[in-house]
VOKEFI-504853 format. One line per field, with one value per residue (C-alpha): residue in one letter; x, z, y. Coordinates in steps of 0.02 Angstrom, whole numbers, plus 50000, padded with zeros to 5 digits. Layout:
<pts>
balo (A, ...)
x (X, ...)
z (Z, ...)
y (Y, ...)
</pts>
This chain:
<pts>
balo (X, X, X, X, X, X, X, X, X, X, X, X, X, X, X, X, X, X, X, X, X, X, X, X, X, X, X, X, X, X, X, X, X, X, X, X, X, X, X, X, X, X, X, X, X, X, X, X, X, X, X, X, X, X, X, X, X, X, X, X, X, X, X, X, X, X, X, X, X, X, X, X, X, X, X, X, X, X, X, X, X, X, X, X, X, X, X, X, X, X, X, X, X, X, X, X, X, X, X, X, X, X, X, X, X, X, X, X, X, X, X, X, X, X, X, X, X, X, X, X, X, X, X, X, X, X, X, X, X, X, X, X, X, X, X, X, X, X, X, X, X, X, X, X, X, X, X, X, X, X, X, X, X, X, X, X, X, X, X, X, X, X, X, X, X, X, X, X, X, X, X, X, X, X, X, X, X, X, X, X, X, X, X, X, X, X, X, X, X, X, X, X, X, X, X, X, X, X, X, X, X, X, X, X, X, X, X, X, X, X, X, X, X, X, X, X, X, X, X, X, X, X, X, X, X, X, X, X, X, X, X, X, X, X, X, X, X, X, X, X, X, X, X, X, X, X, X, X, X, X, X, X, X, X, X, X, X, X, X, X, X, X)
x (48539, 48651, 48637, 48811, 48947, 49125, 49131, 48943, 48940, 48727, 48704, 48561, 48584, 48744, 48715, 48803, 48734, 48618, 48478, 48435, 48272, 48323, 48127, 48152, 48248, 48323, 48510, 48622, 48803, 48873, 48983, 48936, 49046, 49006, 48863, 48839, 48811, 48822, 48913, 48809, 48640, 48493, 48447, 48520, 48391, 48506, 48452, 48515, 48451, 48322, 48275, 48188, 48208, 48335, 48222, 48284, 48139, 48212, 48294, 48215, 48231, 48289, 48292, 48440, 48445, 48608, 48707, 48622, 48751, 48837, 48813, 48981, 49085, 49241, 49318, 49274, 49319, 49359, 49300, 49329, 49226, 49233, 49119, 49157, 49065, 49083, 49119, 49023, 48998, 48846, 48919, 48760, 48653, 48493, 48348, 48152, 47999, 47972, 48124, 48078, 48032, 47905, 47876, 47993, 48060, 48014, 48153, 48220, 48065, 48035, 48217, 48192, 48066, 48161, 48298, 48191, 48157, 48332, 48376, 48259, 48346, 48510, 48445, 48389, 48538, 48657, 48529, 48559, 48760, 48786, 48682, 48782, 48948, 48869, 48830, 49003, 49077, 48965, 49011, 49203, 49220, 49113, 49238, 49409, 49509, 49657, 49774, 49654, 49504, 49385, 49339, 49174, 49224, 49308, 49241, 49281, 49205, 49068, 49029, 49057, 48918, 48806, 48832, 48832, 48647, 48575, 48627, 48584, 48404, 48400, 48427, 48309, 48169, 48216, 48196, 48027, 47968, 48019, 47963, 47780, 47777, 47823, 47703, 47583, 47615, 47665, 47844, 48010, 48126, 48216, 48229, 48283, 48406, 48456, 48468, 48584, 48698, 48676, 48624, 48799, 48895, 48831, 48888, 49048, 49073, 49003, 49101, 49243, 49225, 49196, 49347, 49458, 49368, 49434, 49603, 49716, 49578, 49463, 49584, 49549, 49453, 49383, 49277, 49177, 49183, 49323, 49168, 49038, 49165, 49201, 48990, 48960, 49100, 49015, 48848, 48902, 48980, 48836, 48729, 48796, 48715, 48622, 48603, 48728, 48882, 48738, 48710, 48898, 48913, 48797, 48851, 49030, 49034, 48980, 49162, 49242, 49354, 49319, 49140, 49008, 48868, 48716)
z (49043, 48983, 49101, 49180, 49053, 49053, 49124, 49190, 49299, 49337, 49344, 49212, 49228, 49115, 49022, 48840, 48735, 48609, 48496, 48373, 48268, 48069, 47987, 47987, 48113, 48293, 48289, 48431, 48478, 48629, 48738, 48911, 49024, 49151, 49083, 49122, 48998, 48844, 48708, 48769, 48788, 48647, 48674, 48798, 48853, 48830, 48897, 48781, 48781, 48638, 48542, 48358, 48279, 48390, 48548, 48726, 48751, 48884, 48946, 48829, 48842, 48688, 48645, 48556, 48488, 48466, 48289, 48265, 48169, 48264, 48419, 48470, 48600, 48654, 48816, 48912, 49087, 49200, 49395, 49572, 49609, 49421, 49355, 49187, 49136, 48964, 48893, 48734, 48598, 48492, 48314, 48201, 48272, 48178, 48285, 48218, 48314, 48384, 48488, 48589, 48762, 48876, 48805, 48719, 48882, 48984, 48984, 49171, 49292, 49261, 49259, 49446, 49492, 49405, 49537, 49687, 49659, 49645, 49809, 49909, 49812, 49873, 50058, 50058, 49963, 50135, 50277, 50209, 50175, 50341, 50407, 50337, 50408, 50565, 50588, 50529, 50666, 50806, 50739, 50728, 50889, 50990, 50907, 50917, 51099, 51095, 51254, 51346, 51329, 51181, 51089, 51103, 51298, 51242, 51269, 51097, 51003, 51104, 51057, 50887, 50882, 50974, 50871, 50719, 50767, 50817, 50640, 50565, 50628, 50603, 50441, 50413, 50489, 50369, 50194, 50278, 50314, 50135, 50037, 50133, 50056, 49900, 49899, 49951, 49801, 49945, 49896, 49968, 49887, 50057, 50129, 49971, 49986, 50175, 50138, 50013, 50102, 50273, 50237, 50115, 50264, 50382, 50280, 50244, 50430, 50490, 50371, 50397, 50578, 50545, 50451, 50570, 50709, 50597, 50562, 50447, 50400, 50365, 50209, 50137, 49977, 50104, 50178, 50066, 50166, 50024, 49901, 50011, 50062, 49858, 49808, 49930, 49901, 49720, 49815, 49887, 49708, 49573, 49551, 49525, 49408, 49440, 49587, 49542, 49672, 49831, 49771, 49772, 49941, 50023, 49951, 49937, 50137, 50124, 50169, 50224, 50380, 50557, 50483, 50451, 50419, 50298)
y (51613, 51737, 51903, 51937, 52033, 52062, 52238, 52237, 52090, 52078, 52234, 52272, 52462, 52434, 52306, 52334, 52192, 52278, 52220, 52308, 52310, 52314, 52307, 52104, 52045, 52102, 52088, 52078, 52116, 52103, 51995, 51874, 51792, 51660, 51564, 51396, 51258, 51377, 51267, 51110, 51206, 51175, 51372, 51518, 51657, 51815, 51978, 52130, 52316, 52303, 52453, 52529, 52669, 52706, 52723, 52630, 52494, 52421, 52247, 52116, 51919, 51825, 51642, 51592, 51424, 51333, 51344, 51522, 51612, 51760, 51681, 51624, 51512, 51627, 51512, 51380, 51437, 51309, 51346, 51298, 51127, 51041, 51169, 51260, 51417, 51511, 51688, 51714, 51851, 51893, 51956, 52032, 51894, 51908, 51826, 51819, 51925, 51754, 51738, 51869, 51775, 51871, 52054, 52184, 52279, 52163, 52025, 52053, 52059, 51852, 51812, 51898, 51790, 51638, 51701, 51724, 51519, 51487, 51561, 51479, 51305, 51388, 51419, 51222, 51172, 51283, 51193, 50995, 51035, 51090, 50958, 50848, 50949, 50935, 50774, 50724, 50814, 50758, 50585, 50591, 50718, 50574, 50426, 50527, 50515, 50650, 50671, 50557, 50605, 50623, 50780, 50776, 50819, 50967, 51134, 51232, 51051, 51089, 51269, 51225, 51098, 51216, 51362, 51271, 51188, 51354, 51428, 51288, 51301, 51486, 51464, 51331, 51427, 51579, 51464, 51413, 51597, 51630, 51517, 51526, 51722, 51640, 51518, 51656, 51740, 51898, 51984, 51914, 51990, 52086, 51894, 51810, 51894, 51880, 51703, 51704, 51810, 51718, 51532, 51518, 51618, 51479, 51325, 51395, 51420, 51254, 51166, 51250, 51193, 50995, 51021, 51070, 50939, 50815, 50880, 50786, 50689, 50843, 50881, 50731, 50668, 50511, 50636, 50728, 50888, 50965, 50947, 51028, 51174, 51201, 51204, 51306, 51451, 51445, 51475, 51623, 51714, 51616, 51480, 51292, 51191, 51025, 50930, 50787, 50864, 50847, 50670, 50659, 50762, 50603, 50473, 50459, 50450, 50278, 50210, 50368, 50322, 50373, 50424, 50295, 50381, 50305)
</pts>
């Protein structure tokens, strides 16, 4: 989904890509930057200001199949976490009626909602991670003895548990509330949002936490907290793509050292 441009970020109110009607066709120019999965992608949805006879009609969705001349790959840019994104131009790309997606004008409202979905994923995505975070430190801190006695005895280890579980929860309870409305069909929108600013503020803490329970051995690739702490930075900036890195998050602690966990 191509929505975020070069000197625009998301911000729809100045978007620059352009479609114009010519009588036939639309035809689009205009440039995106960090799209996921564009050069491997059957189709991207791009969102452009559409418009005929000269008249602004609005943010309009457009499907854009792959090989459809004028649409072109600029960079592949690689990110933190393995993840690449792409920058891409459209050059007089002439699309058919038929490619509009949804109504002329009326591109961005069920991208929104395609958002609103994606945050609640997020949200879920924040709760298991730091779960997982969690439970790793409980499990080291209760197996690691330091100047005689273990950490799990110490104080700070155990505010860090404590807080982290109370967030944790909090933050579990807030998806829920959400995704009820949702489900509802009632609007959301105002704690959407809340949970993508404080369920990827939460991880990032706990994590950060279990990392420095474990010390030394919190740095390293055994333990797959360097993973969880790189998805969720993403989480906080965009949207990662695929579930593959959680799979990776559980399962490469199968024989991570000092951590046995299932």
């Amino acid at each position: 989904m191509a929505i975020s441009e070069p000197g625009a970020g998301a911000d729809p109110r100045r978007m620059s890509t352009r479609a114009n009607w010519d009588g036939r066709n639309w035809v689009l120019n205009g440039r995106k930057i960090w799209i996921s999965k564009a050069a491997e992608a059957e189709f991207t949805i791009a969102m452009a200001v559409a418009s005929r006879d000269g008249a602004n009609g609005g943010i309009t969705a457009f499907l854009v199949d792959k090989g459809t001349p004028g649409f072109n790959i600029l960079r592949r840019i690689p990110m933190i976490g393995g993840q690449f994104t792409y920058e891409i131009a459209f050059e007089d790309c002439k699309l058919p009626p038929e490619a509009v997606l949804g109504g002329e004008g009326q591109g961005f409202a069920p991208m929104q909602k395609r958002l609103s979905v994606r945050r609640l994923q997020m949200g879920s995505w924040c709760v298991g991670i730091a779960q997982r975070a969690l439970d790793i430190l409980i499990e080291h801190a209760s197996q690691r003895t330091t100047f005689g006695s273990l950490l799990a005895q110490r104080q700070t280890i155990q505010w860090w548990a404590a807080d982290a579980a109370t967030k944790i929860h909090a933050t579990r309870l807030m998806v829920y509330d959400a995704a009820r409305k949702v489900d509802q069909g009632r609007e959301a929108r105002a704690e959407l949002s809340m949970i993508k600013v404080y369920a990827s503020e939460m991880a990032t803490e706990v994590i950060d936490k279990a990392m420095q329970t474990l010390g030394a051995m919190g740095m390293t690739k055994e333990i797959p907290l360097y993973l969880m702490a790189e998805k969720i930075r993403w989480i906080r900036v965009g949207e990662p793509s695929g579930l593959t890195w959680l799979l990776a998050c559980i399962c490469t602690t199968q024989e991570a050292r000092g951590c046995h966990l299932p």
